[in-house]
Every structure is written in C-alpha cells, then in structure tokens.
One Martini backbone bead per residue (centre of mass of N, CA, C, O) as a GRO file, in nm:
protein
   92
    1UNK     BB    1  13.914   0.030  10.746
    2UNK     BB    2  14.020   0.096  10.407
    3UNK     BB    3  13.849   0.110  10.074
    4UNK     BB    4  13.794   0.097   9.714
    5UNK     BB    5  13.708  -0.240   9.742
    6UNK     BB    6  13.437  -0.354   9.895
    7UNK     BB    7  13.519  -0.666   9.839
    8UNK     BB    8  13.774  -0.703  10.041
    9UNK     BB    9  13.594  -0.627  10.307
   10UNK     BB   10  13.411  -0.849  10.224
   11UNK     BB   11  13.584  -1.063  10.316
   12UNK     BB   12  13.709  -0.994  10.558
   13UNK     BB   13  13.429  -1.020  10.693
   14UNK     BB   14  13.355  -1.348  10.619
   15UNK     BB   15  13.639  -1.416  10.773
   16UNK     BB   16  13.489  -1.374  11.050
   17UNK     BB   17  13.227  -1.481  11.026
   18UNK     BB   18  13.356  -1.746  11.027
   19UNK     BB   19  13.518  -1.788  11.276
   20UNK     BB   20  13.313  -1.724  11.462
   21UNK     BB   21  13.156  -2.009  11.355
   22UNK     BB   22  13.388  -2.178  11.489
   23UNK     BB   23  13.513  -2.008  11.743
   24UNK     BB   24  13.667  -1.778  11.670
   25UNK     BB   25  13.845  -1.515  11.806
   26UNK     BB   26  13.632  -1.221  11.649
   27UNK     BB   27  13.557  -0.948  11.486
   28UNK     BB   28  13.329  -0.746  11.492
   29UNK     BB   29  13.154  -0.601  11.201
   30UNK     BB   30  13.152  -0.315  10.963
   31UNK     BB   31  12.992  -0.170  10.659
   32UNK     BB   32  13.067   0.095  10.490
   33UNK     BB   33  12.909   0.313  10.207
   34UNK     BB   34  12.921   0.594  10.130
   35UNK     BB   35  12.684   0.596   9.900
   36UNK     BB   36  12.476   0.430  10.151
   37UNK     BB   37  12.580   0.598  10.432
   38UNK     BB   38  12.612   0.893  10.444
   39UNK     BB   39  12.527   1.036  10.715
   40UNK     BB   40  12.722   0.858  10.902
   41UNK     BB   41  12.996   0.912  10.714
   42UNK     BB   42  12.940   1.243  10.800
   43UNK     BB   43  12.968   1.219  11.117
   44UNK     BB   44  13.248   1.112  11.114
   45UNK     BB   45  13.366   1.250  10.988
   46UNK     BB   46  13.356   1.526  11.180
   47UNK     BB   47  13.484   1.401  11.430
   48UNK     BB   48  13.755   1.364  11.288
   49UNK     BB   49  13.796   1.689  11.221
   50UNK     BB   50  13.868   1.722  11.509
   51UNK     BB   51  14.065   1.470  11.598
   52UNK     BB   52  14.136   1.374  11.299
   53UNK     BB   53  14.269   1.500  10.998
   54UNK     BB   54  14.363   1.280  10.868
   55UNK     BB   55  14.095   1.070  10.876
   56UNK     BB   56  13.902   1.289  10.730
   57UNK     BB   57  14.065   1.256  10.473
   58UNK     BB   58  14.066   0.997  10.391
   59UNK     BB   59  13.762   0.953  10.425
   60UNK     BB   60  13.734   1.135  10.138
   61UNK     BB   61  13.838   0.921   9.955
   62UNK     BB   62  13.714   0.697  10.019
   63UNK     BB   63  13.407   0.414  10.002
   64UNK     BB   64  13.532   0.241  10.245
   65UNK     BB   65  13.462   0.068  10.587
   66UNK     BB   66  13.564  -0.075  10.790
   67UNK     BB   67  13.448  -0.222  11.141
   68UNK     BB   68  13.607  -0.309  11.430
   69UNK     BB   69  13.651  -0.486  11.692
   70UNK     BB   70  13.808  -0.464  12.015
   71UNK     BB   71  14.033  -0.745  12.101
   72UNK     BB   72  14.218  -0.769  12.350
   73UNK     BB   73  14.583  -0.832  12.385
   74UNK     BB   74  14.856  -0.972  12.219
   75UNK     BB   75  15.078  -0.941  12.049
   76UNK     BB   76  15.331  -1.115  11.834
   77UNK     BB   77  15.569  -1.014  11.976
   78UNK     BB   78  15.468  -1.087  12.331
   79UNK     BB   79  15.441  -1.355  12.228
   80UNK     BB   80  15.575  -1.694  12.423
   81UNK     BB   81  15.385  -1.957  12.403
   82UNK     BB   82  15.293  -1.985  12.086
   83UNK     BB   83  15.613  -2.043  11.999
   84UNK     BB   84  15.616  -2.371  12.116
   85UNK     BB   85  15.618  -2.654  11.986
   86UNK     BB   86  15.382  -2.757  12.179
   87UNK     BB   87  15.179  -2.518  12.065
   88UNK     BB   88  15.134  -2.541  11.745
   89UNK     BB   89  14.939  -2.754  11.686
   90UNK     BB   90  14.677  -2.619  11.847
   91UNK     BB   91  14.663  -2.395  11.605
   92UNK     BB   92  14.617  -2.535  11.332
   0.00000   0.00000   0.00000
C-alpha cells in the first residue's frame, strides 16, 4: 500500500498491531519510507521495473509504503455464512 503520508500508514499499522494483539487475526506489516530506507527501496523499484512497470511507476513518486502480510481467505462478497443473523452478534 502506498501513501505521502507516512502518518496513514502508520495508523493503519497501529490498528493491525493492535488487532492482533486483542487476538483478531490481522496482517504483520512494515512501514518502509523512502527517505530513510533507500537502498531497500530502490533494490524493490528494480525487481518492479522488470516484473510491472506500473508499480515501479508508482514507486517512484510515492514516500512511503506499508508491507503487508498476505493471510488467505474469502472475500466478503463469497463469504455467506458471516451474514446470517445469528452469527452477526459473535463478530461484533
């Protein structure tokens, strides 16, 4: 995920690292910012501009970038047994 505002990020960080330790299963992430993680971003913008030059694109004007862990499952359109009423309550 990308952003100019290093502070988004760092939100949306908090409330997963926060999620996760309430037990609510959330992704580990890393905040990556431009200015201060340079060789790491600039060896990530290489292997983009080969693999999708589109997100090497993007890199290069963005300043920061959360890192997300992928943690498989269904979408919310295909998920159809969380929206029977009797199991609203339990998610709340």
């Amino acid at each position: 995920k990308f952003c100019n505002s290093r502070h988004m990020l760092q939100s949306e960080q908090m409330a997963a690292e926060l999620a996760w330790h309430m037990g609510v299963n959330a992704p580990v992430s890393r905040l990556l910012l431009k200015i201060h993680d340079g060789e790491e971003w600039q060896e990530l913008e290489a292997v983009a501009a080969q693999l999708c030059p589109e997100l090497a694109e993007i890199m290069g004007r963005k300043k920061s970038m959360l890192l997300l862990q992928y943690i498989p499952g269904s979408d919310l359109q295909s998920e159809k047994s969380a929206w029977i009423s009797e199991n609203l309550g339990a998610s709340a």
